[in-house]
VOTORNU-261418 format. One record per residue: x, y, z of N, C-alpha, C, O, CB in turn. Coordinates in steps of 0.05 Angstrom, whole numbers, plus 32768, in hexadecimal, padded with zeros to 4 digits. Glycine has a CB too. Layout:
! VOTORNU-261418
XYZXYZXYZXYZXYZ
...
END
This chain:
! VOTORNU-261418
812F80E17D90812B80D87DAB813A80BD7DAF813180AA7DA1810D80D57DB2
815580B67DC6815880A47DC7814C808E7DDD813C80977DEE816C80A87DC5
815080797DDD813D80687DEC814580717E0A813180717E18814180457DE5
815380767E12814F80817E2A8138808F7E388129808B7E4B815E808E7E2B
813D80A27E24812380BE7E2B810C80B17E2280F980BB7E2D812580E07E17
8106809D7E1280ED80897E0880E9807F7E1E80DA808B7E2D80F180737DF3
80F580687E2580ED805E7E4280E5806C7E5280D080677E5E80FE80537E4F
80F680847E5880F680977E7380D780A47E6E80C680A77E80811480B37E74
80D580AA7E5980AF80BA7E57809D809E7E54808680A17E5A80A680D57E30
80A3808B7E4E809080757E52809080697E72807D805C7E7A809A805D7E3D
80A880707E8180A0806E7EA68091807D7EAE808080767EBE80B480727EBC
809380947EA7808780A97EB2806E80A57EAF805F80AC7EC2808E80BF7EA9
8065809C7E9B8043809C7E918033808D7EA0801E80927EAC803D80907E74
8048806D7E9C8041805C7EB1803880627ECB8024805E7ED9805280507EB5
805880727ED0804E807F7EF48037808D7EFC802B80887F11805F80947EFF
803180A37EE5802380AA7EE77FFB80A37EE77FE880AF7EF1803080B57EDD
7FFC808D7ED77FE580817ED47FE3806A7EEE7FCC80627EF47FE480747EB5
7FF880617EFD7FEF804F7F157FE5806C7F277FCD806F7F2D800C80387F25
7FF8807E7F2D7FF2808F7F3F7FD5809E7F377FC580A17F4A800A80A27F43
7FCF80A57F237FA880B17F1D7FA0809A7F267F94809C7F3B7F9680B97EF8
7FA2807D7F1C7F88806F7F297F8980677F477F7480647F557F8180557F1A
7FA580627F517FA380647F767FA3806E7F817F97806B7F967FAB805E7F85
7FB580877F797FBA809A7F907FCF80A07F9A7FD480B57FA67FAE80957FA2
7FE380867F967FFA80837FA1800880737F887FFD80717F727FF980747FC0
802780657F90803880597F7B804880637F6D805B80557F67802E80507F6C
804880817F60805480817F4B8074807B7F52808380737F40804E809A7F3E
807B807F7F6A809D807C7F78809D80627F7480AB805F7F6080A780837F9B
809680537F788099802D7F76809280297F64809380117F62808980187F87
808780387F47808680297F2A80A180377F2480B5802A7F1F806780307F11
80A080527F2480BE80637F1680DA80617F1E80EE805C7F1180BD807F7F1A
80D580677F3F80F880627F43810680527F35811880557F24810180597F5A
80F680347F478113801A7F32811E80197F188134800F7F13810A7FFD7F2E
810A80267F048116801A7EE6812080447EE0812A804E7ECC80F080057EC8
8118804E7EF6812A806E7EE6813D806D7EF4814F807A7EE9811E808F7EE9
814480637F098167805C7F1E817280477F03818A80497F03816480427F4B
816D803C7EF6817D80267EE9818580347ECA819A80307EBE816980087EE6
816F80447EC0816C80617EAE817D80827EAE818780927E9E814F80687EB6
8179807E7EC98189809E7EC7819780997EE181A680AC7EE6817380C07EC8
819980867EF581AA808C7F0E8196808E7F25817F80987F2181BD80A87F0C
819D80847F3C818F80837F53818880AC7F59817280B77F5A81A5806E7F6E
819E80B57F5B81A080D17F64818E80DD7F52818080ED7F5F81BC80DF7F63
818780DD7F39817C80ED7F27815C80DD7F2C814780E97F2D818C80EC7F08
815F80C17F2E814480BC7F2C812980C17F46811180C27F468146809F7F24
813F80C37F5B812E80C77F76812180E17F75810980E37F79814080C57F90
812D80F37F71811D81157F73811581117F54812081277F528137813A7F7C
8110810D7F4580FA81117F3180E681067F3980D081107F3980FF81097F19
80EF80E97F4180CD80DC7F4680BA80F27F5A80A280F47F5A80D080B87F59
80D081027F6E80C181087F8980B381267F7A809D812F7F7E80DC810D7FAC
80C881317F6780C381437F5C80A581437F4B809681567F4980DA81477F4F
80A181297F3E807C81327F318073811F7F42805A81207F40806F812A7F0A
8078810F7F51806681127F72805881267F7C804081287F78807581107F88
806681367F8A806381507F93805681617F7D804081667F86807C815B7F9C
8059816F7F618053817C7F50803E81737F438027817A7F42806481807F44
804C81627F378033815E7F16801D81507F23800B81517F12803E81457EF5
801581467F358004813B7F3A7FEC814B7F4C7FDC813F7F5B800F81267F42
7FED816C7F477FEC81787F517FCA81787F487FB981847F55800281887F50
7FC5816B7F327F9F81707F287F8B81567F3C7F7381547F3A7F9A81647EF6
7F9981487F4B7F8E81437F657F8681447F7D7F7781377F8B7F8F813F7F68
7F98815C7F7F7F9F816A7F977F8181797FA37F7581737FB87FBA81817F8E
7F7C81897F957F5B81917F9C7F4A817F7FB17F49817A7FC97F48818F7F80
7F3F81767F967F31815F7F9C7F3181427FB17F1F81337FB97F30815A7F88
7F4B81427FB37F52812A7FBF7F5081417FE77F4781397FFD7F7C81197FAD
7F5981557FE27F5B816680037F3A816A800B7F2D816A80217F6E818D8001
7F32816F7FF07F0F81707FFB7EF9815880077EE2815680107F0081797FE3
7F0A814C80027EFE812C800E7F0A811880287EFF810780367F0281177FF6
7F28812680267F36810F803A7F32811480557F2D812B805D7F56810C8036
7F34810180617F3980FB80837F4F810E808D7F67810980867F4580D9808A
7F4B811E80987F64813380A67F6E812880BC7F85812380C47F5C815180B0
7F53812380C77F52811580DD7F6B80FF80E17F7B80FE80F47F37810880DC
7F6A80EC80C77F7B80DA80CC7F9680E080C57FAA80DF80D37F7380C680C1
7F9380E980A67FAE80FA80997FBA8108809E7FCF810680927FAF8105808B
7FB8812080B27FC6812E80BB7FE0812780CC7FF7812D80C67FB7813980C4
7FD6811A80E47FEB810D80FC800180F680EA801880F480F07FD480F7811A
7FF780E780D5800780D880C7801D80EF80B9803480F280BF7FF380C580B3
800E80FE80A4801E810780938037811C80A5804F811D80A0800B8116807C
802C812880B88044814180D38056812680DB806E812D80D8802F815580FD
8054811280E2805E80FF80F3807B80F180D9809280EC80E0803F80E68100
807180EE80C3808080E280AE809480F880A280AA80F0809A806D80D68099
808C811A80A080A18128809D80AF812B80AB80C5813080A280A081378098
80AC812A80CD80BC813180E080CF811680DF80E4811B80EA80AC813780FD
80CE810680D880DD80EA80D780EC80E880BA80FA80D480BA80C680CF80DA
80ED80F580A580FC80F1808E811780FB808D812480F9807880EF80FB807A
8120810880A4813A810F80AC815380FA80B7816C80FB80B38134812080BF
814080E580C7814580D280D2814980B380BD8155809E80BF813180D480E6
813A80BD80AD813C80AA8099815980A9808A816880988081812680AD8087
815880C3808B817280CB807C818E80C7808B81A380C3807F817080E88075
818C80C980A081A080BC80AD81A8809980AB81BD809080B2819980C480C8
8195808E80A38192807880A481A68069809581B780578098817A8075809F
819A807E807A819F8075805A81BB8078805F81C98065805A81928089803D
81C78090806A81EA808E807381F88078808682108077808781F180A88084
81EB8069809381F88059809681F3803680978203802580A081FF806580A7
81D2802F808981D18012808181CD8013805D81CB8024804B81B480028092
81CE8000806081CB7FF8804281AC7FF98037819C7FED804581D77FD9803E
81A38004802381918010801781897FF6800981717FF080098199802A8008
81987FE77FFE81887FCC7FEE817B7FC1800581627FC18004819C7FB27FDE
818B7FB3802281817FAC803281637FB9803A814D7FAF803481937FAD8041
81657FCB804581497FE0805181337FD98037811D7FCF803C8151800E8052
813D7FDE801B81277FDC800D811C7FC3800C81047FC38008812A7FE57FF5
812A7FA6801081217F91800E81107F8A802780FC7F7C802481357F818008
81177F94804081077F92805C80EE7F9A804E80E07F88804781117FA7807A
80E77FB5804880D37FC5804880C47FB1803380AE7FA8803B80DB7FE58041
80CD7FA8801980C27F99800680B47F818016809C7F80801180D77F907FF1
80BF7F6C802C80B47F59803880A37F668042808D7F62803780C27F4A8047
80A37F748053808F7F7C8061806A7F81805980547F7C8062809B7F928067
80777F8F803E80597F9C803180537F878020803D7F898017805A7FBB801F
80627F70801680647F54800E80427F4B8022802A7F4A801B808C7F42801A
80507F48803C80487F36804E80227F3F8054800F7F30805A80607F3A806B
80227F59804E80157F6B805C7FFF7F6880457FE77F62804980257F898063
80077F6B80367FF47F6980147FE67F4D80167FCE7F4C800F800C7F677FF3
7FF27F3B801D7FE87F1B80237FD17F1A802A7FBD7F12801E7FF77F0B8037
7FD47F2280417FC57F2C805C7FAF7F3D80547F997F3280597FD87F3D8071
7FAF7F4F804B7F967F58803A7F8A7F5180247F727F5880217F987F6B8034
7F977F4480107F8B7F3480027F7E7F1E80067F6F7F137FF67F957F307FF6
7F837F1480267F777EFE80267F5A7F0A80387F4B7EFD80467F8B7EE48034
7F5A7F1F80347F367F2B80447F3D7F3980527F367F50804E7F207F198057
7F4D7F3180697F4F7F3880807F547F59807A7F657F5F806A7F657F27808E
7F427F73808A7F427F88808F7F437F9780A77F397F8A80B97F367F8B8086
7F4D7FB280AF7F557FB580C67F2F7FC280D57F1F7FCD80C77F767FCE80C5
7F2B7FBB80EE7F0B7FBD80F07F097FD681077EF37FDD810F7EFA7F9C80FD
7F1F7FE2810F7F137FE781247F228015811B7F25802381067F227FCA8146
7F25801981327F258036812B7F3B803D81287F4B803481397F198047813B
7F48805181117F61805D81097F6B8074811D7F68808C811C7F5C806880EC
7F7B806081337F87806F81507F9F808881427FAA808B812D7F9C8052816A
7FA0809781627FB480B181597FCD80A481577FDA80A181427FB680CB8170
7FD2809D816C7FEC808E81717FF1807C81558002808581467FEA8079818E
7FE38061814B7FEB805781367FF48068811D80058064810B7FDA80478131
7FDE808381247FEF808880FE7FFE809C8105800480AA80F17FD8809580DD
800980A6811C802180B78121803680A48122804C80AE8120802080C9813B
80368084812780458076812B804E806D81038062807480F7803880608143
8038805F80FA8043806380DA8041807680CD8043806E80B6803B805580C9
803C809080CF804480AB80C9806980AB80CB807880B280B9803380C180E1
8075809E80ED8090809A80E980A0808D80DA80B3809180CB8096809580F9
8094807B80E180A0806080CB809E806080B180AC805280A38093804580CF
808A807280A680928074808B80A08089807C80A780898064807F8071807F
80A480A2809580B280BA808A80D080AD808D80E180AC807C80AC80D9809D
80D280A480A480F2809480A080FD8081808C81158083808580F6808480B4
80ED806E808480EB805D806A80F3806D8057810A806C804D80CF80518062
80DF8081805180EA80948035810280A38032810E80A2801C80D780A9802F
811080B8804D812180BA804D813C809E80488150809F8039811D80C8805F
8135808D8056814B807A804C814680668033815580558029815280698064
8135806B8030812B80558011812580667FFD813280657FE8810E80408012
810D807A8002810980897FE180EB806F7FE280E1806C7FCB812F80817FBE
80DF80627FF580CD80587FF480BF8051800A80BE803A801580D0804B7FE6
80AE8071801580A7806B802880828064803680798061804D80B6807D802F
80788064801E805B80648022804F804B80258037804D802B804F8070800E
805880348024804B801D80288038801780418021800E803F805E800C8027
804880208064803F801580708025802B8077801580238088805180098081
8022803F806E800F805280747FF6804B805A7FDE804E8060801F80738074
8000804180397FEA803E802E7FDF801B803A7FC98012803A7FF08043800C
7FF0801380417FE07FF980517FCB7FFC80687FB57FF1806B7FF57FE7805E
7FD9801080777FBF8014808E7F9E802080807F86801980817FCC803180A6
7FB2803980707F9A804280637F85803680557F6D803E80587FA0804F8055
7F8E801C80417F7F8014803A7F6B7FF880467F597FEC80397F8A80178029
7F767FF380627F6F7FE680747F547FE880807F457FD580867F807FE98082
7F4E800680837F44801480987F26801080867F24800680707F55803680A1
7F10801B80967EEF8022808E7EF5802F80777EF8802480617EDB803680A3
7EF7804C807A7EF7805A805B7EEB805180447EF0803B803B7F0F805B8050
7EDB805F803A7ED7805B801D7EE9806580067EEF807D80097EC080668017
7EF480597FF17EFE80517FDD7F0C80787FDB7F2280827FDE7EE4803E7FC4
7EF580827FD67EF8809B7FCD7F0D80B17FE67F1C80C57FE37ED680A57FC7
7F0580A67FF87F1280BB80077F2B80A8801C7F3680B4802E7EF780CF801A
7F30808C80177F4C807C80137F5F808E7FFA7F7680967FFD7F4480578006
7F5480917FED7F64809D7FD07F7080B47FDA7F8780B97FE27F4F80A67FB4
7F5E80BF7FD87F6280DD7FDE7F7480E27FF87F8580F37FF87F4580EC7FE1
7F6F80D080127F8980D080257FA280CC801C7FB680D880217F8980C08038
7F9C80B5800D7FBE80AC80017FC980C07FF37FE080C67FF87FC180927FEA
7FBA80D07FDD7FC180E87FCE7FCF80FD7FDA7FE581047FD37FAD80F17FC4
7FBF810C7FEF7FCD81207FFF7FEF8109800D8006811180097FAF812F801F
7FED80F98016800880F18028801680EC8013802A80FB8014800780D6803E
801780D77FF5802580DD7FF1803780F57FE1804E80F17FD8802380D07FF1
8025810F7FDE802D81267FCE803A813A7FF1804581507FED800A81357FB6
803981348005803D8141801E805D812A801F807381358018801C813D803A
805E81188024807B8108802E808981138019809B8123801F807E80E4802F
8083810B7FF9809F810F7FE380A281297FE780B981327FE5809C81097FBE
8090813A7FED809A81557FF180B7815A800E80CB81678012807A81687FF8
80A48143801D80BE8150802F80DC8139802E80F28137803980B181548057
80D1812E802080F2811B800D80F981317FF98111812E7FF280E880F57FF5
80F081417FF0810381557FDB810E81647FEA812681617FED80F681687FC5
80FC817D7FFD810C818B80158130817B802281448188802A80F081868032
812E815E801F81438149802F8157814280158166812F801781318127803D
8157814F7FFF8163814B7FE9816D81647FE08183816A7FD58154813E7FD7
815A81737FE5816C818D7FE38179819E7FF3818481B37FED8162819C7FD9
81768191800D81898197802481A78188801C81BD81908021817C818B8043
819E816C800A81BB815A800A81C681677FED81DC815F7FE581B681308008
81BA81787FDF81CA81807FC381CA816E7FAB81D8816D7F9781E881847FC9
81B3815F7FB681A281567F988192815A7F89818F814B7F76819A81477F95
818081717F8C8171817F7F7B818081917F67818381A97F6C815F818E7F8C
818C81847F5081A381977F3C818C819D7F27817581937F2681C481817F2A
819781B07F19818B81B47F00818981A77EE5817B81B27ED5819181C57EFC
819881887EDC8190817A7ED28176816C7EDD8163816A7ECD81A3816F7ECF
817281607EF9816181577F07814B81657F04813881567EFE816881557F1E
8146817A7F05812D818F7EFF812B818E7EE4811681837EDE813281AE7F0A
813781957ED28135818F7EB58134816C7EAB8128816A7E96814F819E7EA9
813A815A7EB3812E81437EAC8101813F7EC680ED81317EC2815381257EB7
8105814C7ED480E981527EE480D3815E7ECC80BE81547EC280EF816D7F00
80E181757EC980CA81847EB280CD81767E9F80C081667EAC80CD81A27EA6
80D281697E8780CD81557E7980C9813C7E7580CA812E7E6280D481577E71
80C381397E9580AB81247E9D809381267EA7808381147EAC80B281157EAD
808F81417EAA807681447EB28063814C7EA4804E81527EB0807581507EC3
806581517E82804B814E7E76803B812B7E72802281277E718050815C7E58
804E81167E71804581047E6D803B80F77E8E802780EE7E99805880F57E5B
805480FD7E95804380F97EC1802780F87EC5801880E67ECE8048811A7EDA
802081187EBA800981267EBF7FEE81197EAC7FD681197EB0800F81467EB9
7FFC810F7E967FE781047E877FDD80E67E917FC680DE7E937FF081037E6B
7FF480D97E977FEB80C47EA37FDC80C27EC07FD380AD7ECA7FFF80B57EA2
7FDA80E07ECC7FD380D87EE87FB480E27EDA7FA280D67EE47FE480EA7F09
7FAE80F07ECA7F8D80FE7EC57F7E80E87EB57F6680E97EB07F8C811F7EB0
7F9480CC7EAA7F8980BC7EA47F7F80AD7EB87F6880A67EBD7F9580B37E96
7F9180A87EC17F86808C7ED77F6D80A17EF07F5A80967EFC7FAF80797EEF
7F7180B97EF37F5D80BF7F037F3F80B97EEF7F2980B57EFA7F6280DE7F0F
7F4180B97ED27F2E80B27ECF7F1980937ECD7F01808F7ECA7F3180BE7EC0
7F3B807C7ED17F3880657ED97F2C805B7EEF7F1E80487EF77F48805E7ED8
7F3980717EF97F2F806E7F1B7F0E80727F177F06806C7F2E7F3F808A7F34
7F0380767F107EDC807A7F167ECD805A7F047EB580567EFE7ECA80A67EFC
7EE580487EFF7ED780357EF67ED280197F0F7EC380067F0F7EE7802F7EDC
7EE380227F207EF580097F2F7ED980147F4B7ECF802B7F4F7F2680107F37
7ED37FF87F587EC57FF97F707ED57FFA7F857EED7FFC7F827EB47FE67F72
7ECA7FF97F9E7ED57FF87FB47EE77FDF7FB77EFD7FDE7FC37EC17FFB7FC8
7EDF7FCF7FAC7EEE7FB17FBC7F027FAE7FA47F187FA57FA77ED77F8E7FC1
7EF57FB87F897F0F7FB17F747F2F7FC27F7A7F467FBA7F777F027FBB7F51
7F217FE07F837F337FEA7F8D7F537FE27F9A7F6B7FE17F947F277FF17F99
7F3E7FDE7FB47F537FCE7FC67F5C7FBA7FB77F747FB37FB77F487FC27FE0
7F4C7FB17FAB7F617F8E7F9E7F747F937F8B7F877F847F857F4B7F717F8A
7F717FA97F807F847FB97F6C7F977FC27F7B7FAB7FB47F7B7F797FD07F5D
7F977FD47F887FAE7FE07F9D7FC37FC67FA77FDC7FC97FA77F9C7FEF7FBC
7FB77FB17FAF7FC17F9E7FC07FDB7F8F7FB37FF37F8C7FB87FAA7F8B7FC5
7FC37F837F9B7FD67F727F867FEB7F877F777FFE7F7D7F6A7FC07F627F6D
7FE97F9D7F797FF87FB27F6880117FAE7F7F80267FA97F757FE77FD77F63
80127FB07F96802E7FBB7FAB80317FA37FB080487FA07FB7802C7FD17FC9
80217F8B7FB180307F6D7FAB80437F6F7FA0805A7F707FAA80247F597F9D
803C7F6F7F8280507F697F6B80647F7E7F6A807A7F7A7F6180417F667F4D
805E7F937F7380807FA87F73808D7F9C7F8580A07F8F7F7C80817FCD7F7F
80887F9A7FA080907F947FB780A17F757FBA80B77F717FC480777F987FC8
808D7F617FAE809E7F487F9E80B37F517F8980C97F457F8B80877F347F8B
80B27F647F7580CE7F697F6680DC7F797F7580F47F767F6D80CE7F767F4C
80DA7F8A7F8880F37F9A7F9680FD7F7E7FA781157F7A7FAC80E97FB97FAD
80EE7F737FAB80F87F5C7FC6810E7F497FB981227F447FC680D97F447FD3
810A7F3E7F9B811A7F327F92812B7F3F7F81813C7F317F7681107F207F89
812C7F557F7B81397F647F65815C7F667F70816D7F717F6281287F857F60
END
């Protein structure tokens, strides 16, 4: 085994153990250091690839609990917009967009860490509105869940069924970022074959951290989530 493929199953694990205990992340722990590893093109549809797949022993459980109510109009609103994203990516610059998006959820994280929570009721219009904004983000970044896990984790909700929303959206968007990759003729069969031999360790790390997840309270939660897309969001911003 050369250190490549070492590293590359030691991201994966990683990815996989932030994504069991939040719900969300594994694209913002994996992309950056597997684009620098195997190439931007190869690293984007794998990540989306055990997004969508391997993380598939949450999937149950997480649909039997979540807000439809809320999840639904977000998650239709963000696929219909990942087309547009993709237009985007063709004609601005992709470091740029990612560094906006980094300030932003920078700014936003602050803001919740310092208490402040959203109090009042999760409107149609707002989450069809960041339902857009984040299906477009992902088509043009490959990172589009921030401003939807910020609302989410903003909102009343309890801990358990915050999770479980984030879970369904983000296994519903990477899915329709692969659909937008394999329309562009990047889903090859190396790409699928470096996928399946990331997804025994993927999968192990996500059944770990779901078991992490039953230690953490409501408020540690959030404070975990917070300080976690700080510190990515501070290294994409300066990277």
């Amino acid at each position: 085994m050369d250190s490549t493929l070492a590293w590359t199953l030691v991201i994966a694990t990683v990815g996989g153990l932030v994504r069991g205990t939040t719900g969300f992340g594994a694209a913002m722990v994996m992309t950056p250091p597997l684009a620098l590893l195997l190439g931007p093109k190869v690293a984007v549809p794998v990540t989306l690839l055990l997004e969508t797949f391997a993380a598939a022993p949450m999937l149950r459980s997480a649909a039997a609990i979540a807000r439809w109510r809320v999840i639904a109009p977000i998650c239709a609103a963000a696929v219909l917009a990942v087309p547009l994203g993709g237009l985007l990516l063709a004609a601005a610059s992709p470091l740029t967009l990612r560094r906006m998006i980094a300030l932003t959820v920078v700014v936003f994280s602050l803001a919740l860490l310092s208490g402040r929570r959203y109090q009042g009721a999760q409107r149609l219009p707002t989450s069809i509105g960041l339902g857009a904004l984040s299906g477009t983000m992902l088509g043009a970044t490959s990172i589009g869940a921030p401003p939807v896990i910020l609302y989410l984790l903003s909102g009343p909700d309890p801990v358990a069924v915050t999770r479980a929303n984030l879970t369904l959206y983000v296994m519903v968007i990477s899915g329709a970022g692969l659909v937008m990759l394999w329309a562009s003729g990047l889903l090859t069969l190396p790409t699928l074959r470096m996928a399946a031999l990331l997804t025994l360790p993927f999968v192990g790390g996500v059944l770990l951290g779901a078991r992490l997840f039953a230690r953490f309270s409501d408020q540690r939660f959030r404070q975990l989530t917070m300080v976690f897309m700080f510190l990515v969001s501070l290294g994409v911003l300066f990277a």
